[in-house]
C-alpha angles and dihedrals in degrees: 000000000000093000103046085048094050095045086046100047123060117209131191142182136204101181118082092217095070096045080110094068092040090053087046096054093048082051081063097047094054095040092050090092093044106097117257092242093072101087100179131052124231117288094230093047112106102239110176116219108172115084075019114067125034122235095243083055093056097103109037088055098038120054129205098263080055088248108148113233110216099216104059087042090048094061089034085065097047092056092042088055103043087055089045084055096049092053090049097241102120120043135206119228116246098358125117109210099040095037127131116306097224084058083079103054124088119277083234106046093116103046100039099035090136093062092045090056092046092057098057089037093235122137124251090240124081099201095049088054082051089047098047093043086047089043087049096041091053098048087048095059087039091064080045094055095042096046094051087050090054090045088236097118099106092261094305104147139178112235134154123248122178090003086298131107108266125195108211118190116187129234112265109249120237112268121225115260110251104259083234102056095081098049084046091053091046095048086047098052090039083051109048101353109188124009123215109229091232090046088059084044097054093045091056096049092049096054098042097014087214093170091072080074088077113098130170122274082210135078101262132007111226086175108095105227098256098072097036087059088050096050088040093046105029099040123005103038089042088043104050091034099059092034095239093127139225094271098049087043081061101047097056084064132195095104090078099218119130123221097263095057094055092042089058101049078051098055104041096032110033096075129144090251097048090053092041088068094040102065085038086062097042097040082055099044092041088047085043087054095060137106107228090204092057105033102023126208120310115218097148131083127181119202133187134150128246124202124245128181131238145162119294082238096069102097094215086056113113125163112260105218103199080049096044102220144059131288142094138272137254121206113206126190103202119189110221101264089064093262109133112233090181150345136181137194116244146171121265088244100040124112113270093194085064096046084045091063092037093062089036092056099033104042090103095194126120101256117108107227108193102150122048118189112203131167126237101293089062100047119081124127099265084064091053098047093048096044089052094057089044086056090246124147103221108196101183132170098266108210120195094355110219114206133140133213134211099201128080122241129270129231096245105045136330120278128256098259114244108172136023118261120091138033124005113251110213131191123245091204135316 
């Protein structure tokens, strides 16, 4: 199966680190027809190991004559080139999703840098962006530092643990309910009670008229729009978002649409697009109706992915292995007063720091997110590196927090670390 994989796929490299994993995998190509009972290459054949082989896999593919066994490199250079792939360093000919990296960039990257700088409001030099985000960062420990001194940090404190330095932050206490929120609940409830589900829909519809964003995915509509709201509203939208179905809609009767009807304005009308524009046009009339003295202005988001199950056949389907079954992701962006901005299906094993800046870039309200709160699974070093180009403030639930700190510790309490050269700083919670 190896060899009929690497004569059908056609992979290439632009960056002269990875010219090891280029030369391995043209090692492969010229050992496929070699017969699989021979373990060790040829002594006078060129194998690279560095950028290859990691240093933990040294001595199952070397032996201790420094013959090379096939097998254990093989597999070395499997692992070398799907992380390769992932980082976009090696590229793979005629796909899309794994194309050449410089096929995304703008046509005129070279020629207007300027204005491509200027729109991310990043400076042209690289060592000044260093210097202002090391300048930042260490102002930043340095409150840290003063405040713990003070004793004016919240009750984050420095302690050891282990022998190491050790950052504890205490549990937030419950706060006191305000004396008027349960007047204001009683009054609520006294006011409207209960609300219908299709009550809150057609109102809705009514203020910010969003299903006038469905249009046919076919050439031409022949259904006036007033029947189609009512079979959107009434049926399908009601039927696909509590999960009752089209069929069972049908079945409870006085609307007098038949199953067919309804399948076919789902079909040519429910769309990703379509949605898409809907909640756009619901998250920015909903932000326009607030009082900013009550409600403030949102500037936050938080995003996370639950999981949600679904047939083996579905192609996107991949076993989640903390949920123990199959199914697929969503990815929400939630502003901070509970109102989604975004959300995207993904695969269980798919990034979610990509899927956080997606959502961050593409949520096209009008709302200004500057700020995105994720939990552990959407903070690494790539996210924090791209939201800060993008001018992003990623806060994320930092777990087992690895710093490391030049200075010696003091008698009183460790120091606040500030560089990174001695021993690791971990988190006692978040």
């Amino acid at each position: 199966m190896l060899p009929a994989l690497l004569g059908a796929l056609e992979f290439r490299c632009n960056n002269t680190a990875y010219q090891s994993v280029m030369q391995a995998l043209d090692l492969l190509r010229r050992w496929a027809t070699v017969s699989g009972k021979t373990r060790f290459y040829d002594p006078a054949t060129p194998v690279p190991l560095d950028g290859v082989v990691p240093a933990a896999w040294r001595e199952a593919v070397v032996d201790d004559n420094g013959r090379i066994e096939r097998i254990p490199y093989e597999l070395c250079v499997l692992v070398a080139l799907r992380d390769a792939l992932r980082r976009r360093e090696v590229y793979l000919a005629g796909t899309g999703r794994w194309r050449n990296p410089e096929d995304d960039l703008p046509g005129d990257y070279e020629t207007s840098r300027e204005v491509h700088y200027a729109a991310i409001r990043q400076p042209l030099d690289p060592t000044a962006f260093i210097a202002d985000l090391r300048r930042r960062m260490t102002a930043g420990l340095d409150r840290l530092d003063a405040a713990i001194d003070t004793g004016t940090a919240g009750g984050v404190m420095v302690t050891r643990r282990g022998g190491d330095p050790w950052i504890r932050v205490p549990k937030l206490e419950k706060l006191p309910e305000p004396t008027n929120l349960a007047a204001l609940k009683q009054e609520v409830i006294a006011r409207w009670g209960t609300l219908d589900l299709l009550d809150v829909c057609k109102e809705a519809d009514f203020l910010t008229e969003f299903t006038s964003e469905f249009s046919s995915a076919a050439s031409r509509e022949v259904i006036d729009r007033a029947t189609l709201r009512r079979r959107l509203l009434l049926l399908v939208l009601f039927a696909l978002g509590t999960n009752i179905g089209i069929r069972q809609v049908v079945a409870t009767g006085e609307h007098g649409e038949t199953e067919a009807a309804l399948r076919h304005v789902r079909r040519h009308f429910v769309t990703r697009d379509n949605l898409r524009r809907v909640v756009t046009k619901l998250a920015s009339a909903t932000f326009a109706a607030r009082d900013p003295a009550w409600w403030g202005h949102g500037t936050a988001c938080a995003s996370d992915s639950t999981k949600f199950g679904s047939w083996e056949s579905n192609l996107m389907t991949e076993w989640h292995q903390r949920c123990a079954g199959p199914g697929v992701m969503i990815y929400w962006h939630v502003e901070r007063r509970s109102i989604c901005i975004y959300s995207q299906l993904k695969s269980c094993s798919s990034s979610e720091v990509a899927a956080m800046i997606e959502g961050l870039l593409r949520h096209c309200t009008d709302t200004d997110i500057d700020t995105n709160y994720v939990d552990t699974h959407g903070a690494s070093v790539v996210g924090f590196a791209f939201t800060e180009l993008l001018g992003f403030r990623l806060a994320s639930r930092l777990k087992n927090t690895s710093a490391r700190s030049g200075s010696t510790a003091p008698t009183t309490r460790p120091r606040t670390p500030t560089s990174a050269t001695c021993s690791p700083v971990r988190s006692a919670g978040t």
